[in-house]
N, C-alpha and C positions, 0 to 999 in steps of 0.2 A: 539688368535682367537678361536671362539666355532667351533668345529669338531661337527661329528654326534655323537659321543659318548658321547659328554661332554653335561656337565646338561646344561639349559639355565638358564638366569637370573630369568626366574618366580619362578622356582624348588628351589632358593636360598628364596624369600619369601615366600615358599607355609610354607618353616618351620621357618622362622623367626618371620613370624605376631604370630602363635598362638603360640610361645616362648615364645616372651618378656610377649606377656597377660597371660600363665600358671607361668613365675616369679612373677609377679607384684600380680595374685591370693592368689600363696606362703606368698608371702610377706604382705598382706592383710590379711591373716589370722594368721599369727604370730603374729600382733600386739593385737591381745587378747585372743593368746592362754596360757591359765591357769595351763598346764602342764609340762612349764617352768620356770625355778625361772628367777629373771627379767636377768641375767647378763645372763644364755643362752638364751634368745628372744634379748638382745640388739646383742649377738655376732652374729645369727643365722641372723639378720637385717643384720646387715653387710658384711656376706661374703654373703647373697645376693644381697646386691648393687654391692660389687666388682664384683661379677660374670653377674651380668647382664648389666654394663656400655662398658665391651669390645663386647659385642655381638650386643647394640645399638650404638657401632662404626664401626664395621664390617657392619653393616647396611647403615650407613651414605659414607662410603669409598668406597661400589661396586658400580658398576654402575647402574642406573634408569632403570629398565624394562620400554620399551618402549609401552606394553602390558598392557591393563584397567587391574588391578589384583585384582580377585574377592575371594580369598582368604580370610578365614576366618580370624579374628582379637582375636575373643572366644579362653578362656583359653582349652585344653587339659582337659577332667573330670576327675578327682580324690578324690580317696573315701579318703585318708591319707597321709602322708606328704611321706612315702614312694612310694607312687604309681605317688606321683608329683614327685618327683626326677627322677624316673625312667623314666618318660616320657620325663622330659629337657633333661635327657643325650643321649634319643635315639636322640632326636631331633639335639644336639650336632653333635653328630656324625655322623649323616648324610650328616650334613653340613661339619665333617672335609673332608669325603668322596669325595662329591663335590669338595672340595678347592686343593685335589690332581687331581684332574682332569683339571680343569681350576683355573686362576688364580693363582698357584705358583708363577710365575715368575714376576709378573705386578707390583710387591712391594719390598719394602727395608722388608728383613723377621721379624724382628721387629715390622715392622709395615703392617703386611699382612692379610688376612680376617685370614687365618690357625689361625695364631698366636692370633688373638684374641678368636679364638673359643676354642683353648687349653689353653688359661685363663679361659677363662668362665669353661671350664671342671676343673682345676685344683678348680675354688672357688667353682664347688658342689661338689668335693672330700673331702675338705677340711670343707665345711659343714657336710657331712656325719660321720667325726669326733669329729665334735662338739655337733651335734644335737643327744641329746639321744634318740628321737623316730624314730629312722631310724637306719638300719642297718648301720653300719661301710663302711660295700661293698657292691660296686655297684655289679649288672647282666649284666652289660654293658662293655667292654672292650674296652677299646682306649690306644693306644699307644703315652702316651703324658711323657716327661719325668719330673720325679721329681714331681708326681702330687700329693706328699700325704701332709703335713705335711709345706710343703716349701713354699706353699699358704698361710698357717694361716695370718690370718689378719694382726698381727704385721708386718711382712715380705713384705706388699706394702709401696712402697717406699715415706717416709714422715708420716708413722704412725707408734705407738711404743709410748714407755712411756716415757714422756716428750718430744716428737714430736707433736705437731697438724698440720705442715704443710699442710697435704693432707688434712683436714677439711677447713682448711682458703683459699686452692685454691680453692675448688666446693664452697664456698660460693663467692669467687672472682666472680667465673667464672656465678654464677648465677645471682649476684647483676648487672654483665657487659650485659647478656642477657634481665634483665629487665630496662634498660637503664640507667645502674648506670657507670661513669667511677670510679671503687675501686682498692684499692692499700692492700697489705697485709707489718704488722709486722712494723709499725710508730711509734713512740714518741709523745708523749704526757707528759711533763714536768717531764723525768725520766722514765712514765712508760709507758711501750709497750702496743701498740694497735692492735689487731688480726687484723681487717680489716676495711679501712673507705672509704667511699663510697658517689658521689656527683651525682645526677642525672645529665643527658648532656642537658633535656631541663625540667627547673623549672617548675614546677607547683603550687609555692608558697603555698607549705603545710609540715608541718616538715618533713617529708620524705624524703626531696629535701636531706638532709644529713645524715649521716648514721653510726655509732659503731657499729662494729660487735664483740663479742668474742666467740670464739669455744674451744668446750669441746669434744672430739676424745677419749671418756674413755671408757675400756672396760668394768670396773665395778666400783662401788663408784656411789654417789650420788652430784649432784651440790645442794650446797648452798646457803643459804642467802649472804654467804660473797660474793660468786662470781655474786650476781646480782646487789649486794651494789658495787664493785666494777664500775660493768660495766656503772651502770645508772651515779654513779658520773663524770666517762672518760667520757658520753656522755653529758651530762649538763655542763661539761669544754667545748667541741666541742660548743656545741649550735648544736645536734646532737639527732636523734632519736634511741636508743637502741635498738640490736638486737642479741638473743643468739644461737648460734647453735650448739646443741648437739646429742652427739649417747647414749647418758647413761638415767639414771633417775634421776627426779629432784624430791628433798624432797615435802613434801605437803605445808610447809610452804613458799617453796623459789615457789613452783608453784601459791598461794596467793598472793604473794609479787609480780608479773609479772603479773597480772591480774592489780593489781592495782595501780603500777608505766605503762601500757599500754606498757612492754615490749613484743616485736614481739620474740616469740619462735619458731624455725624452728626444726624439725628434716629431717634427708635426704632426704623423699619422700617430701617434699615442697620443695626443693631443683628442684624439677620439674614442679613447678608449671609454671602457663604464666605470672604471676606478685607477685610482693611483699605482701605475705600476709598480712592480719590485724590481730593483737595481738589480745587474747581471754580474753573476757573481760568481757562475759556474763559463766554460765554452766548449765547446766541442773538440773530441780528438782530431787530430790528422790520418791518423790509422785507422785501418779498416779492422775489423774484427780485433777491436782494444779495448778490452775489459777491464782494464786495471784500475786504480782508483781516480776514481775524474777531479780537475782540477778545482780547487774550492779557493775562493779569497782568502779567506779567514785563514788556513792552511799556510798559504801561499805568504803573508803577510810577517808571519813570525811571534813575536812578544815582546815584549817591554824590556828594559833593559832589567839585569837583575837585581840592580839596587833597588829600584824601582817595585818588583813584583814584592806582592803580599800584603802591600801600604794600605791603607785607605781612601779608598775613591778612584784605585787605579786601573778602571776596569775601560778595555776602547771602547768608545760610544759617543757619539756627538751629542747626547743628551746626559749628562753626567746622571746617575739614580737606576740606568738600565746597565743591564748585564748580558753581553752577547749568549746565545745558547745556542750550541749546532753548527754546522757547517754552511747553512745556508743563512737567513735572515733573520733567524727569532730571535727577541733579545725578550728579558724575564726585569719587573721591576726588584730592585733590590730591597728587601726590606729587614731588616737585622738593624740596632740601636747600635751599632759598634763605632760611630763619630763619623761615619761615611759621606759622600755629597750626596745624600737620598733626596727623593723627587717627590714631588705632589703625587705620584701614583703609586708612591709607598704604603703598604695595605691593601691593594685593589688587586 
């Protein structure tokens, strides 16, 4: 029960909205900050998703102010990535402050708003170690135990080297909120499948099924091999390709993925309201260049010419659809002529 003393529910979002937006600021400008080599921007990525996923559960787990809250949603100003830090952690710890006051006892302590907010403090501690434009130490004092070092990335449970778990669940779990029912770590004739995934109501568009494979590396580069891999398990499926990763992909395997129409996700799509579309166009390097922009399909070529005209030999990792356009639409095929035609033949 709220006392006179104890904060009310608005007090809890007055600093939660403009949190999460000074994270996701953060995180928005890491992605093309120049000051880092790539392996500290992909780690600094990451212990800001770790840190900011318990604070958007802490969110979801209190209860609904019953109150219109007019509460800003704008990030905190900040001139540097030290002045951002410094501001999530007051922000932190205002809220642990709160959580001793009320709500203690309302939860299993594992899973308590506390406990989420001294996660969230342990991953910018733990950034402050990693990230060389910031001091080491924080100006903020919280009493959270264990909060230096014990956080590092590797140390969330299901990631580590040669662990991807933790990447194959957020993609499970995001494939399930865009109306996919998916499953992680299948067989597919020998070899294991990170994640596959079936929409619950068809839209007769290759999408409707789904290959996922995840790369959880903290440094290194993905491959040509590992996209060659992935396309072939989903063309076994009759499945549309999808890769998800935290690291960098070569320029070569990022060409290759434009033009096999592979969907590449990193974390923040991971938040998106629906399944992205694969990039499949990029921008000029010229300024006022109007000429025709670059298109995969274009780019990519044709079939050899023995080959053209056959039966069934249309690109498509879903044999039955028939690419149309320059961008992503692909048309089911449906003509009696001995084709490889699909379930969504007639629809």
């Amino acid at each position: 029960m709220t006392t006179d003393e104890s904060p009310c529910l608005n007090e809890y979002y007055e600093q939660l909205f403009p949190l999460t937006a000074t994270f996701e600021s953060v995180r928005d400008a890491l992605e093309s900050e120049q000051a880092l080599t790539p392996e500290q921007r992909v780690t600094a990525q990451r212990l800001l998703f770790v840190s900011l996923h318990p604070i958007k559960d802490a969110q979801r787990i209190l209860p609904e102010s019953e109150a219109d809250i007019q509460y800003t949603r704008d990030p905190d100003p900040w001139e540097d990535y030290e002045d951002a830090l410094t501001h999530i952690e007051r922000r932190i710890e205002q809220l642990l402050q709160y959580t001793d006051q009320q709500y203690s006892e309302s939860y299993p302590s594992s899973n308590s708003p506390k406990a989420k907010f001294e996660t969230a403090f342990k991953g910018i501690m733990a950034l402050r170690e990693n990230l060389p434009v910031v001091s080491s130490e924080s100006s903020i004092t919280v009493d959270v135990p264990m909060y230096r070092s014990d956080i590092d990335v590797e140390a969330v449970d299901g990631r580590g080297h040669g662990d991807g778990r933790w990447l194959e669940y957020q993609l499970q779990r995001a494939l399930t909120r865009w109306g996919y029912r998916a499953d992680t770590r299948q067989t597919l004739f020998g070899l294991e499948v990170d994640v596959v995934a079936t929409r619950n109501s068809k839209q007769q568009e290759p999408t409707d099924w789904i290959v996922g494979q995840c790369k959880d590396w903290a440094s290194g580069s993905v491959t040509p091999a590992t996209l060659f891999r992935l396309c072939t398990i989903a063309f076994a499926c009759r499945a549309m390709p999808v890769l998800c990763h935290t690291t960098e992909l070569t320029s070569r395997t990022e060409e290759l993925a434009r033009q096999f129409e592979v969907r590449v996700l990193e974390l923040s799509d991971l938040e998106r309201g629906e399944l992205p579309a694969p990039h499949v166009a990029k921008p000029t390097t010229e300024l006022q260049e109007w000429g025709p922009q670059y298109r995969a399909r274009d780019d990519r070529g044709t079939f050899p010419l023995m080959f053209r005209g056959e039966p069934g030999k249309q690109f498509s990792y879903v044999p039955g659809f028939t690419p149309v356009g320059s961008d992503v639409d692909y048309n089911p095929i449906e003509d009696n002529s001995g084709e490889d035609t699909h379930p969504a033949d007639g629809h």
